[in-house]
C-alpha positions as CSV (number, residue, x, y, z in Angstrom):
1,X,92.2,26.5,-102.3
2,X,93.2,27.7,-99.1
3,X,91.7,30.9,-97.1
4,X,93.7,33.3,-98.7
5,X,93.5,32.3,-102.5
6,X,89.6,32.5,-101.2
7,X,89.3,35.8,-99.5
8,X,91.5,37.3,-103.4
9,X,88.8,35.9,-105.5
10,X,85.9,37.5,-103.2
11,X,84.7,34.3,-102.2
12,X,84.1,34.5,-98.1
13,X,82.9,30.4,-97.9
14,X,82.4,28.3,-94.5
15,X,85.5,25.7,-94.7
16,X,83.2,22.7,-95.4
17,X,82.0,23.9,-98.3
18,X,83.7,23.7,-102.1
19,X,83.7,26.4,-103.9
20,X,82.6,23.8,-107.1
21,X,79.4,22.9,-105.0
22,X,78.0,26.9,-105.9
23,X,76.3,26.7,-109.5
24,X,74.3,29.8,-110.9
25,X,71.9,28.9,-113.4
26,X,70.5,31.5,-116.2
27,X,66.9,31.9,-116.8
28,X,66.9,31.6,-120.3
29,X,63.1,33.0,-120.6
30,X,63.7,36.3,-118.1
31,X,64.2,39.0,-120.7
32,X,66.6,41.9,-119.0
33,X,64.9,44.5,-116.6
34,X,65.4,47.7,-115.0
35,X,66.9,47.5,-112.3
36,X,64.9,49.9,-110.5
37,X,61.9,48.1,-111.0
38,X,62.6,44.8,-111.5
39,X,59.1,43.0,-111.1
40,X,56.8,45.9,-112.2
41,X,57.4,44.6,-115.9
42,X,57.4,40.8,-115.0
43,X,54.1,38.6,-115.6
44,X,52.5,36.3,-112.8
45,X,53.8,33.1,-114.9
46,X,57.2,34.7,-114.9
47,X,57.5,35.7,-111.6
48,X,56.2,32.0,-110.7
49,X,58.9,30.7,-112.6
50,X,61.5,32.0,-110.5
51,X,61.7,29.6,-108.2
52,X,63.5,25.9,-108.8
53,X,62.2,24.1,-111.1
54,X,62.9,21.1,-110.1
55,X,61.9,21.5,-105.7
56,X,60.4,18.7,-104.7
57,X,58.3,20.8,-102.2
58,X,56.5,24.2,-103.0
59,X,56.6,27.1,-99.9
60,X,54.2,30.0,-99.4
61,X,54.6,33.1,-97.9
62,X,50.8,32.6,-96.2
63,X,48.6,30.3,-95.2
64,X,45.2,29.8,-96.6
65,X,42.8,27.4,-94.9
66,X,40.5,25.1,-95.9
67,X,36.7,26.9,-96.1
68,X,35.0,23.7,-95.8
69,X,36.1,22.9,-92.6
70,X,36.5,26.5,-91.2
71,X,32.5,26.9,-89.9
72,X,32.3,30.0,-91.7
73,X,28.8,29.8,-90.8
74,X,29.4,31.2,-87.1
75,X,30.1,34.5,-88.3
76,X,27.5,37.0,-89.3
77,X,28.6,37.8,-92.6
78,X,25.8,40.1,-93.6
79,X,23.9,41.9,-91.4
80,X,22.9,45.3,-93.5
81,X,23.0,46.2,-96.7
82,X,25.3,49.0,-98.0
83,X,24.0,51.8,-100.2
84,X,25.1,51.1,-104.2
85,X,26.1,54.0,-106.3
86,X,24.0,53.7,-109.7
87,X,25.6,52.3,-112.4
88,X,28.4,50.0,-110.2
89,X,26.7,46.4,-111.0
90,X,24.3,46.3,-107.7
91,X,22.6,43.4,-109.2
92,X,21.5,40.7,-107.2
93,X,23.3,37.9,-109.6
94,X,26.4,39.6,-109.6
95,X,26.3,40.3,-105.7
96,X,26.0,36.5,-105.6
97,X,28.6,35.5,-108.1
98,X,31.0,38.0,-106.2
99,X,30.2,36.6,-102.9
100,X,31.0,33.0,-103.8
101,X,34.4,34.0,-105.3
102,X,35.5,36.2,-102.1
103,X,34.3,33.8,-99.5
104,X,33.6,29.9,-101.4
105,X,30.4,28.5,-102.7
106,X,29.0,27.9,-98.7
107,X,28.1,31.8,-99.2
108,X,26.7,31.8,-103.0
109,X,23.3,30.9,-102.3
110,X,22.8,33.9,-99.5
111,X,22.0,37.5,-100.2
112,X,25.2,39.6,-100.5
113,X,22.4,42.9,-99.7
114,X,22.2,45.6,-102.5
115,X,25.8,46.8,-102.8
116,X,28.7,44.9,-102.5
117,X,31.2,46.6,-104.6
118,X,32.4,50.3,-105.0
119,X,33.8,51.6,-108.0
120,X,35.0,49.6,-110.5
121,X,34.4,46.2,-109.0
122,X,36.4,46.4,-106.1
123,X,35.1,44.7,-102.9
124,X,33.8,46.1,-99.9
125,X,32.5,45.3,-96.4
126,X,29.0,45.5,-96.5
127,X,28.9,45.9,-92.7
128,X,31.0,47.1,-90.5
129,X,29.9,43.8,-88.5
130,X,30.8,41.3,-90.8
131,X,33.0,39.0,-89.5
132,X,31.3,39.6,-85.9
133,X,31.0,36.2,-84.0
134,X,27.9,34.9,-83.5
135,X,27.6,32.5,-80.5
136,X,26.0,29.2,-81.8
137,X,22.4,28.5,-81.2
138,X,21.6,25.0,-81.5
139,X,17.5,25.3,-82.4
140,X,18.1,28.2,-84.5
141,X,20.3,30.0,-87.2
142,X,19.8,28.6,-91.2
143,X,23.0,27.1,-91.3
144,X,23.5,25.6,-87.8
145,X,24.8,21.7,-88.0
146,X,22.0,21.7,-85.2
147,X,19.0,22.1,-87.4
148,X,16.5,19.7,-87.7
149,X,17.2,19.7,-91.7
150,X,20.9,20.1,-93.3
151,X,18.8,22.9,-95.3
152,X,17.9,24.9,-92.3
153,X,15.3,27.2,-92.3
154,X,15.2,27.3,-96.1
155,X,13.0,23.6,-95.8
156,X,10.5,25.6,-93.8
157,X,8.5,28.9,-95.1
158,X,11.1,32.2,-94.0
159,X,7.8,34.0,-92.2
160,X,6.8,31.1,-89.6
161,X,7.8,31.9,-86.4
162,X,8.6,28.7,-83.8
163,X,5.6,28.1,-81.1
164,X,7.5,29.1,-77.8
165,X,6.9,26.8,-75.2
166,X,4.1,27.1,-72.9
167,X,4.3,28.7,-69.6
168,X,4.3,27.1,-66.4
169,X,0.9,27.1,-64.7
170,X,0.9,30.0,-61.7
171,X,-0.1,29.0,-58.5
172,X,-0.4,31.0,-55.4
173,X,2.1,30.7,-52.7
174,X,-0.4,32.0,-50.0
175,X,-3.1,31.1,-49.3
176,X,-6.6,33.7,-49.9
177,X,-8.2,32.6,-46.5
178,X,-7.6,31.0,-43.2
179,X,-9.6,29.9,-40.7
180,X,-9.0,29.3,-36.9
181,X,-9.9,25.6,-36.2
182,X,-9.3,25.2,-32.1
183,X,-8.9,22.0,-30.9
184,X,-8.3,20.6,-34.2
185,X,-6.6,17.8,-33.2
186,X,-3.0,16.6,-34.6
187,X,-3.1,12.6,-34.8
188,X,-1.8,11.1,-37.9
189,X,-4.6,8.4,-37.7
190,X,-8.1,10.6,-37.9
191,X,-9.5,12.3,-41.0
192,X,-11.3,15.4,-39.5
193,X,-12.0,17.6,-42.5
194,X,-14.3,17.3,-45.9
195,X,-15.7,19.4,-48.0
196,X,-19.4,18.4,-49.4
197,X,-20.6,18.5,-53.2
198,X,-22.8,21.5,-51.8
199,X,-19.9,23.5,-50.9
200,X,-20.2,23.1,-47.1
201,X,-17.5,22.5,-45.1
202,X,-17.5,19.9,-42.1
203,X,-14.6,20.2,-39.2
204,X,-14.3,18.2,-36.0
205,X,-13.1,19.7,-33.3
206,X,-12.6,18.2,-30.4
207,X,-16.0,16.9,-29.2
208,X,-18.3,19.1,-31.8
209,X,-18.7,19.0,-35.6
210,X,-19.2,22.5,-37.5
211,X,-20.2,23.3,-41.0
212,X,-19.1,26.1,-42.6
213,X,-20.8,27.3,-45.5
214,X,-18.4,28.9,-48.6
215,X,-20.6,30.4,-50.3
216,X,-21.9,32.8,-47.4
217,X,-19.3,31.9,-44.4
218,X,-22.2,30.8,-42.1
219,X,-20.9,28.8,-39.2
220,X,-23.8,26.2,-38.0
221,X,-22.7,23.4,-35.0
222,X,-24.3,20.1,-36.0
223,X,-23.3,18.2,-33.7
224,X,-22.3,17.7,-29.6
225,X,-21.0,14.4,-28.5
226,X,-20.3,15.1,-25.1
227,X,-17.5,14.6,-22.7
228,X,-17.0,11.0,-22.5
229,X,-16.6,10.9,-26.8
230,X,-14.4,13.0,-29.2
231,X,-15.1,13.4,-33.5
232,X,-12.5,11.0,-35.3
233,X,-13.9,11.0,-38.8
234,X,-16.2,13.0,-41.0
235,X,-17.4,12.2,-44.2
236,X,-20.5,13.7,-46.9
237,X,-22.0,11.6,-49.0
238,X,-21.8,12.1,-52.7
239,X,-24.7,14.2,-52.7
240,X,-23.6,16.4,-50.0
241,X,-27.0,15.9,-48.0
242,X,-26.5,13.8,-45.3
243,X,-22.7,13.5,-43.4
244,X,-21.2,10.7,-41.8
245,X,-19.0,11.1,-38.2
246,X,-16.9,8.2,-36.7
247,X,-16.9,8.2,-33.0
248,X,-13.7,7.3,-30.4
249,X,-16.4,5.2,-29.2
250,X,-16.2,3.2,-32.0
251,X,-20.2,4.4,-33.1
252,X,-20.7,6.0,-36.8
253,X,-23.6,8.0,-37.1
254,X,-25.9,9.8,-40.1
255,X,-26.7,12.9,-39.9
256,X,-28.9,15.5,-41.9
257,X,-26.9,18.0,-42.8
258,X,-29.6,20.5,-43.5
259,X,-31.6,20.0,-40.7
260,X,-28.9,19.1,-38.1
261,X,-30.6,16.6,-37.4
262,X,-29.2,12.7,-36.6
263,X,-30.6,10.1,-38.6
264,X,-28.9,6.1,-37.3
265,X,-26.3,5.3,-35.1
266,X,-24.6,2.2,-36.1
267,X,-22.1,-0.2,-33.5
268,X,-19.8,-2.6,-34.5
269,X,-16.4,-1.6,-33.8
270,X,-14.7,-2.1,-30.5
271,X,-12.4,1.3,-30.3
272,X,-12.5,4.6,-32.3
273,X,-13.5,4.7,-35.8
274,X,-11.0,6.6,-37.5
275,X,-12.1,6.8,-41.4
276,X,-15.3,6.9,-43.4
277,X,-15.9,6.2,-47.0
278,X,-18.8,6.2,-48.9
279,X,-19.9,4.9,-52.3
280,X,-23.3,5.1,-53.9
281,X,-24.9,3.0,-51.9
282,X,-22.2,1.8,-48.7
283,X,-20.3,3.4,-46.0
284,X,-17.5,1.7,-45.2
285,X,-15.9,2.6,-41.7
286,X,-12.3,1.4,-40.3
287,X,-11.5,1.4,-37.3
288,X,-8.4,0.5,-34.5
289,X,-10.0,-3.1,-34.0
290,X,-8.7,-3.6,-38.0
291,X,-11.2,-4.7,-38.9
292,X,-13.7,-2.8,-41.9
293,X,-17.3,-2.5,-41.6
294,X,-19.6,-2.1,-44.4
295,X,-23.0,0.0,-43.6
296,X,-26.1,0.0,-45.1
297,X,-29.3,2.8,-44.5
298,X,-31.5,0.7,-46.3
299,X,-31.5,-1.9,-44.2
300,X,-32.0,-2.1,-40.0
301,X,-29.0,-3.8,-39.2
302,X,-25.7,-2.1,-38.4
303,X,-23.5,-3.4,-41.3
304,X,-23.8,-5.9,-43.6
305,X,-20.5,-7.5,-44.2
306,X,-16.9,-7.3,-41.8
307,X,-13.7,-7.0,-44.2
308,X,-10.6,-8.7,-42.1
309,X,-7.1,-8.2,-43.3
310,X,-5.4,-5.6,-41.3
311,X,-3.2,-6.3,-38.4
312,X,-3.0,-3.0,-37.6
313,X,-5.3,-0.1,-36.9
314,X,-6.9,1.4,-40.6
315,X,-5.9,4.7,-41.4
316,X,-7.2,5.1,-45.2
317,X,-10.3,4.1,-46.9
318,X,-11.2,5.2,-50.4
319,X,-13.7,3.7,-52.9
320,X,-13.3,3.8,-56.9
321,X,-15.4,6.2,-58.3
322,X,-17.2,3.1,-60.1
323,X,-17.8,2.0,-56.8
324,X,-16.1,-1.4,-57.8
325,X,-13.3,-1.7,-55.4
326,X,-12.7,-0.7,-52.1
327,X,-8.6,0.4,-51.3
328,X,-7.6,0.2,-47.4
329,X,-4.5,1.4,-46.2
330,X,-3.7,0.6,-42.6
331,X,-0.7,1.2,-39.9
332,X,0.9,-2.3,-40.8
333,X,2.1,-0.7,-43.8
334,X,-0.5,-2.6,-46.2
335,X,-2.4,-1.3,-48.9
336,X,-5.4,-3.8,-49.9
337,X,-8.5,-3.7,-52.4
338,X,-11.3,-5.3,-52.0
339,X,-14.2,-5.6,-54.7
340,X,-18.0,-4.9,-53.8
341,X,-18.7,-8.8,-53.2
342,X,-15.6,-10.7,-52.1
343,X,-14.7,-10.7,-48.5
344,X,-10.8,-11.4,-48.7
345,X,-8.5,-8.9,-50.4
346,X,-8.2,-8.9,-53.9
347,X,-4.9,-7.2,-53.5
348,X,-2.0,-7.2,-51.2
349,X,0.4,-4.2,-51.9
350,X,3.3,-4.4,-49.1
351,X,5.6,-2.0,-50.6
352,X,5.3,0.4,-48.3
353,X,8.0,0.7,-45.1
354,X,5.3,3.0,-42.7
355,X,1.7,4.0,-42.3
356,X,-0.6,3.9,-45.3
357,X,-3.3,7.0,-44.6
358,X,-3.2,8.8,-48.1
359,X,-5.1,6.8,-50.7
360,X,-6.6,8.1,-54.2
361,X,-8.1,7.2,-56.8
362,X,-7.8,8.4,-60.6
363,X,-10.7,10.1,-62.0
364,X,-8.9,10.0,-65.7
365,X,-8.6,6.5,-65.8
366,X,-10.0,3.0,-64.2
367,X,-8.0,0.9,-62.3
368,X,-5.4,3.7,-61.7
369,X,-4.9,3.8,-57.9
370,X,-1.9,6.3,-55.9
371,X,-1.2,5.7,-52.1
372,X,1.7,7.4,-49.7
373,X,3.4,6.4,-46.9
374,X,4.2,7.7,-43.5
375,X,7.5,8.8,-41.8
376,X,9.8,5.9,-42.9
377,X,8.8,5.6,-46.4
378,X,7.8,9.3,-47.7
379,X,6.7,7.8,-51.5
380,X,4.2,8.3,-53.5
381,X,3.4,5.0,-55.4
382,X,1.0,3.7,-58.0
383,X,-0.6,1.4,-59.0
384,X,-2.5,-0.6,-61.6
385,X,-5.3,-2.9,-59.8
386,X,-6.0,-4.4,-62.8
387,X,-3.3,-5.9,-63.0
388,X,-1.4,-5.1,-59.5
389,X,1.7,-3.8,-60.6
390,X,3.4,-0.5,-59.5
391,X,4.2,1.7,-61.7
392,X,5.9,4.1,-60.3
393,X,7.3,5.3,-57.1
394,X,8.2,9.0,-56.2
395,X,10.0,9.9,-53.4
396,X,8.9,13.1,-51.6
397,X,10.9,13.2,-48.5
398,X,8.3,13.8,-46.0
399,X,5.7,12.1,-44.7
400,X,2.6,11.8,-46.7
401,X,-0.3,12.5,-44.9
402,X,-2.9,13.0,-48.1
403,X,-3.4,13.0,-51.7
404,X,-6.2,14.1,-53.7
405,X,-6.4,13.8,-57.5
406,X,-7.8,16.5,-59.5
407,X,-10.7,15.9,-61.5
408,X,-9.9,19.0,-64.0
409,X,-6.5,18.4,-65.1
410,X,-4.2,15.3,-64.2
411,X,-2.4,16.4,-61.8
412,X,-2.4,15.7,-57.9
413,X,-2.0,17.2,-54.4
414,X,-0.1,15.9,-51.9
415,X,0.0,17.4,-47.7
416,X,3.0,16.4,-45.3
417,X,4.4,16.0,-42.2
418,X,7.8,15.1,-41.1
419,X,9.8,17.3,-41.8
420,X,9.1,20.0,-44.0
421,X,5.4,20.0,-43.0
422,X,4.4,21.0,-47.2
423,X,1.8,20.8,-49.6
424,X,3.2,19.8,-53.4
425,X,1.1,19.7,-56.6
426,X,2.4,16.8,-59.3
427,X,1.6,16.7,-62.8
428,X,0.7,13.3,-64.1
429,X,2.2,10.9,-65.1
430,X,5.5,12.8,-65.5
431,X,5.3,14.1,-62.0
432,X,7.1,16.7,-62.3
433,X,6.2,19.6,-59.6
434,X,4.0,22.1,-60.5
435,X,4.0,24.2,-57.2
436,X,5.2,23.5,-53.4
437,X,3.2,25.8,-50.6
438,X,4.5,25.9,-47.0
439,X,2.6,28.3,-44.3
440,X,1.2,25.4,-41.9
441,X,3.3,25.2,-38.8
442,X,2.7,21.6,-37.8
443,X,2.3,18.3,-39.9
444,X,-0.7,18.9,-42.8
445,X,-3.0,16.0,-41.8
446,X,-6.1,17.1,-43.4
447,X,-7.0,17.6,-46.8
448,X,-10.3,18.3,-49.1
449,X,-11.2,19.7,-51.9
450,X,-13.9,22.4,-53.4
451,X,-16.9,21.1,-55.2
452,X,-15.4,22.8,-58.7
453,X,-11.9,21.3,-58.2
454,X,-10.4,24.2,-58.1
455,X,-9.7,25.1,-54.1
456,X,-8.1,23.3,-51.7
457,X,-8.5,23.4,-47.3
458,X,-5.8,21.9,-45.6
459,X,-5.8,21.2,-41.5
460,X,-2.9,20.7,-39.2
461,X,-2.2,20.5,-35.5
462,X,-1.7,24.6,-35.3
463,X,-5.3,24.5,-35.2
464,X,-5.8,26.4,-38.5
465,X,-7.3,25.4,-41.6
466,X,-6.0,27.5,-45.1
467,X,-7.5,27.4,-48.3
468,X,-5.3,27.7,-51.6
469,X,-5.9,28.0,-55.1
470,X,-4.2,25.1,-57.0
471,X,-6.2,23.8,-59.8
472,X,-7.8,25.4,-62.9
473,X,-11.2,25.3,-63.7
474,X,-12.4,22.5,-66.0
475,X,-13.0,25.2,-69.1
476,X,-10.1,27.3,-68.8
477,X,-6.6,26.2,-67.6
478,X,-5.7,29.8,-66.5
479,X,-5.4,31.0,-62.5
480,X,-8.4,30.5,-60.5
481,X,-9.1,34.7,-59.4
482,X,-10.0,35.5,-56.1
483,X,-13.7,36.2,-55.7
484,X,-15.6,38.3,-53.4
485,X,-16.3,35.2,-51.2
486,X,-13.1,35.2,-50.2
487,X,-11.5,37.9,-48.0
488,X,-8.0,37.8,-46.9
489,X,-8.4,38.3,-43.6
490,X,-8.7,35.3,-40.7
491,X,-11.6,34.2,-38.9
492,X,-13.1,31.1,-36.4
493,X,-14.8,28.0,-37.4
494,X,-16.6,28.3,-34.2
């Protein structure tokens, strides 16, 4: 049929296609309709019927998702309830039942509020809010895939409230008092401050020793040693009576501190006598020579025993407070412990790269021993003498001039030098940093700490000594306050 015959029939069809390939087929179960409204009479099933019967593939005017995998419970379905005329069905099962048909059985079990439905059953928004997005909060919401249980909170009783976590302990960034130390002397090597059981306060300065008292402030001079000697160590005994002070002259004397009044003067080393420790019954001094001297008062003789194993000058001395072992740091970079009878080292530690002058001793537990090292090391390191392992090194990148470990928490203060000149407070073992003070202007080379644990005097070469608030008291971990003792303002040691 050509174009023509075509366009007389009425037929207008593209040239490739036959006019045989158009079939019309009659739907036998359509009954005839109005025109004008042609599907208000129709059923569902017969309107579903108009399409092919035989498609091999079904097409939809929209698109409905998958609820399962739509994380419907991001968005805050129901966040008031909406008032319910009387009479409308408000009831809580059929709230329910109707939320599960409009939004899938992930929303059956929750509370639709008390209306969800005006009129005769038709559905509402309870909320203007409803489909508001809620930003996903991994340790909370009932239905977070986050939650410790796939049930949520519903495992757990709907009035218990999480514990928030605890606060970080406040410490002062100032500190409450300083003191004007002239002539306190900056030399890595000397240990020129301590702080008695009595809460007295010994300083040397230059040729003198003073004693400050905390309680009133007094200032008493205890000691001269004239022009040809200078202080290089101070140290209390445990009882805070009597003090200890090392000589450049290589002499370590005993002195009443009460009465200011010197008890022995002891030889033995050949140059200055840097550090002092005592134990219950010894003082132990070391000295440039290397070499350790142990002292006895009860006997007449100036030491009793002469611990060799430094071949540098020793810069740290520190006894267990069991008084079992002896630690010794020195400038060749060696940490050693000796026991109360052997006279060789029970331990060699050579993991330190500089200086070893800050040495401390656990008070929590035996055998738990932390030393620091000087310029080209900066860690803080401990160890088990038990055993002798390390078990664990902390860089602090500066120079560690001190440490001292807290007897009312576990935690522990470190001074330094080189370069940020800072004092840092660790919790153990983690040691993660509870606070970091700055205010000294030169290396922190002395450290000591207050009879109740709580206070803290640090010394450097700006010839000023600052006390700071760091530690809790043993009963309760809150912020030390200031006390009247205190005042704010700065005065002399001498």
């Amino acid at each position: 049929m050509d174009n023509a015959q075509r366009r007389n029939r009425g037929l207008n069809l593209p040239a490739s296609m036959s006019e045989t390939s158009l079939q019309l087929k009659t739907l036998s179960s359509v009954s005839p309709v109005k025109l004008a409204s042609p599907l208000k009479s129709m059923s569902p099933r017969t309107i579903a019927n108009l399409s092919p019967s035989k498609s091999t593939s079904s097409c939809s005017d929209r698109f409905i998702p998958c609820r399962s995998s739509s994380r419907l419970h991001t968005f805050g379905l129901i966040e008031k309830a909406s008032p319910v005329k009387e009479g409308c069905g408000g009831s809580d099962a059929y709230n329910r039942l109707l939320k599960t048909e409009l939004f899938g059985t992930d929303f059956g079990s929750g509370d639709f509020g008390s209306g969800g439905v005006r009129g005769a059953g038709s559905p509402i928004s309870p909320s203007k809010n409803m489909l508001r997005f809620k930003t996903e909060q991994h340790s909370s919401g009932p239905n977070s895939p986050f939650s410790p249980s796939i049930l949520g909170q519903d495992s757990v009783g709907s009035g218990e409230a999480a514990t928030p976590p605890k606060p970080p302990r406040k410490v002062p960034k100032t500190p409450h008092k300083v003191l004007d130390a002239p002539s306190l002397q900056d030399d890595f090597y000397l240990n020129l401050v301590d702080w008695s059981s009595q809460n007295v306060l010994a300083v040397g300065l230059g040729t003198c020793v003073y004693l400050w008292s905390a309680s009133n402030s007094k200032v008493t001079k205890l000691c001269d040693l004239g022009p040809n000697d200078s202080v290089c160590s101070v140290q209390w005994t445990r009882e805070g009576s009597y003090i200890s002070v090392g000589t450049s002259l290589g002499q370590v004397q005993v002195w009443d501190g009460t009465q200011c009044k010197r008890l022995r003067t002891m030889s033995g080393h050949q140059t200055r006598a840097g550090v002092l420790a005592w134990s219950s019954r010894i003082l132990s001094s070391g000295s440039r020579d290397r070499n350790i001297l142990q002292h006895d008062l009860r006997v007449p003789s100036d030491y009793i025993s002469k611990l060799i194993g430094h071949k540098s000058e020793v810069c740290g001395l520190k006894w267990s407070h069991d008084d079992r072992e002896l630690a010794s740091g020195g400038n060749d970079n060696q940490l050693l412990v000796w026991n109360q009878h052997s006279q060789q080292p029970i331990l060699r530690l050579t993991e330190h790269t500089a200086a070893v002058k800050a040495i401390t001793w656990s008070p929590h537990q035996n055998g738990l021993l932390a030393s620091g090292g000087g310029t080209a090391d900066r860690c803080i390191r401990f160890w088990n003498t038990t055993s002798g392992n390390q078990l664990n090194s902390v860089d602090t990148g500066s120079q560690v001039c001190n440490l001292a470990w807290s007897k009312n928490v576990n935690e522990i203060v470190s001074t330094h030098g080189y370069s940020q000149n800072q004092i840092m407070v660790w919790k153990y073992p983690t040691m993660s940093k509870v606070a970091t003070l700055t205010g000294h202007g030169l290396r922190v080379l002395y450290l000591a700490m207050s009879p109740d644990g709580q206070t803290i005097v640090t010394g450097a070469g700006d010839e000023t000594l600052r006390f700071w608030n760091v530690f809790p008291s043993v009963k309760t971990p809150a912020q030390v306050k200031d006390t009247g003792l205190w005042s704010l303002g700065r005065t002399q040691i001498r």
